[in-house]
C-alpha positions as CSV (number, residue, x, y, z in Angstrom):
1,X,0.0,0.0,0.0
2,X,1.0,3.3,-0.6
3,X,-0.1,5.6,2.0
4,X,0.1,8.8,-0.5
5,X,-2.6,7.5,-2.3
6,X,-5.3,8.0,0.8
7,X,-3.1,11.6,1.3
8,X,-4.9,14.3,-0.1
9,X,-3.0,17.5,1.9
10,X,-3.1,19.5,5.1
11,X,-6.5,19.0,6.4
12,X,-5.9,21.6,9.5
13,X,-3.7,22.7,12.2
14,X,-4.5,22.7,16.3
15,X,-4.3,25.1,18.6
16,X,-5.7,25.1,21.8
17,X,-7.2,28.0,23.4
18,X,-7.6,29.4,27.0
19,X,-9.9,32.2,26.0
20,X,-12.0,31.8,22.3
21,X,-13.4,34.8,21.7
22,X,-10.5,36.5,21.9
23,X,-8.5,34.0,19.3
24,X,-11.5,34.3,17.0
25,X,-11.5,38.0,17.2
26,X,-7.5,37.9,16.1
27,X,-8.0,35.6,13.6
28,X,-10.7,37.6,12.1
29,X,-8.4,40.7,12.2
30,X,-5.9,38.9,10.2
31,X,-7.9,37.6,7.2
32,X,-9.9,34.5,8.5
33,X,-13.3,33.1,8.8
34,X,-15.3,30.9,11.2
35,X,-15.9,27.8,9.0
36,X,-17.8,25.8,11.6
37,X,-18.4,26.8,15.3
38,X,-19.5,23.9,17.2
39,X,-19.3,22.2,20.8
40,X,-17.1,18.8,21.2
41,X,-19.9,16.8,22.7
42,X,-17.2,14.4,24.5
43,X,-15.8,17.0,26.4
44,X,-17.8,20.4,26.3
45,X,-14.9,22.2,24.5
46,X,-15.9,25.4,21.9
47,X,-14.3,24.6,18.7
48,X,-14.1,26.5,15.7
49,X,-12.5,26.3,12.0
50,X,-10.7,29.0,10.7
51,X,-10.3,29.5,7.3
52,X,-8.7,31.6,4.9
53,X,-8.8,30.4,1.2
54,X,-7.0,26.8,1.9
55,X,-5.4,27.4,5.0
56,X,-8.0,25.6,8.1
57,X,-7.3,26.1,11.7
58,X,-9.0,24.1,14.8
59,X,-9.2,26.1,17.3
60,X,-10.5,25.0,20.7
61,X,-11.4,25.9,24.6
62,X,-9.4,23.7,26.6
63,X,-8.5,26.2,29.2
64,X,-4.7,24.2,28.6
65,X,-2.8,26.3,26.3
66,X,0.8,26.7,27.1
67,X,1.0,29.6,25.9
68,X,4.0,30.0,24.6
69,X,6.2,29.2,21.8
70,X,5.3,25.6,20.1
71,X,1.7,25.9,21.5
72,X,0.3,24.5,17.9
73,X,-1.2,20.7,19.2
74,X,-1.0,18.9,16.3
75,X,-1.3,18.8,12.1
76,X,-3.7,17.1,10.8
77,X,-3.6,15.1,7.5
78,X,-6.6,14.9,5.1
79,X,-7.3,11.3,4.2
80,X,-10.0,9.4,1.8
81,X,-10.0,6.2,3.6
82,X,-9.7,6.5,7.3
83,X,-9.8,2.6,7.8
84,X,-6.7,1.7,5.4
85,X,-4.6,4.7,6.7
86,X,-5.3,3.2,10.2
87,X,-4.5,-0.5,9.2
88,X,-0.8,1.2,7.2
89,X,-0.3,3.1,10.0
90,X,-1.0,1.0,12.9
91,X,1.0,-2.1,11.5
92,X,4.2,0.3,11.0
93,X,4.3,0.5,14.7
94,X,4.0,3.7,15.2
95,X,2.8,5.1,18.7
96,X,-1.1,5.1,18.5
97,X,-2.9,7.8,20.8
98,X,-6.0,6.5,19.7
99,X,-6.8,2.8,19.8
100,X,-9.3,2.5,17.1
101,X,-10.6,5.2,14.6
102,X,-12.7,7.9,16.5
103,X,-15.8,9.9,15.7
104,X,-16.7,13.5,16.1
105,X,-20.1,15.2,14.9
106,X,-18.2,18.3,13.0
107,X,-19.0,19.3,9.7
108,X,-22.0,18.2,7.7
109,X,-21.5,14.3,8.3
110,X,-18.8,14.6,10.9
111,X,-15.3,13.4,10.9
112,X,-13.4,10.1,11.2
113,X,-10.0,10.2,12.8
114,X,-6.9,8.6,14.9
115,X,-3.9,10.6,15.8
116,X,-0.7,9.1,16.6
117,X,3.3,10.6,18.1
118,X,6.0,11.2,15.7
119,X,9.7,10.7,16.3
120,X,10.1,14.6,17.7
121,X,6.4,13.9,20.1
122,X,4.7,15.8,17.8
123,X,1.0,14.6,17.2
124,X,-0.1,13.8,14.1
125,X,-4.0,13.1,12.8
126,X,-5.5,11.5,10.1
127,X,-9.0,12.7,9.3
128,X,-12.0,11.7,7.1
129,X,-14.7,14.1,6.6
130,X,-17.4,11.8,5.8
């Protein structure tokens, strides 16, 4: 299998937020638009997509940013098969954060995902907008 195949680009990138209206505000300022506002229903978290043209950014209320320096969570790769990525990905040993392929009621259909660690701890997620 080649994983590129299921790889269609930079889906989005993380940040965490202590304070959301005031990270939506600057992004506004600075050329972007809500794409979705929505509540996590796992955990209660505001989250919102940013976007401007095909730059997306997660942006949620976790009340656990660092803030500081290398406070971006995680990348997120745009994939077209969530199950095969996770099969390729899990059977290179890599260090799974999520067990099986998880769920999440964003977007019109919501979203199928895993994330996993890289070599540097960085996360990394795989995502499926269904």
């Amino acid at each position: 299998m080649n994983i590129s195949d299921y790889c269609t680009g930079l889906q989005h990138i993380g940040i965490p937020t202590n304070d959301i209206d005031r990270t939506l505000a600057f992004y506004k300022e600075i050329g972007f638009s809500v794409a979705l506002s929505t509540r996590n229903p796992q955990n209660g978290e505001a989250v919102a997509f940013l976007q401007n043209k095909n730059l997306m950014l997660e942006v949620y209320e976790n009340h656990q940013a660092c803030m500081k320096t290398g406070a971006v969570d995680h990348v997120c790769i745009d994939v077209t098969d969530i199950e095969k990525v996770f099969e390729y990905i899990k059977g290179r040993g890599c260090k799974m954060l999520d067990q099986q392929v998880q769920f999440l009621p964003f977007w019109e259909n919501g979203v199928r995902f895993f994330t996993i660690v890289g070599p540097n701890e960085e996360k990394i997620e795989f995502a499926q907008k269904l």
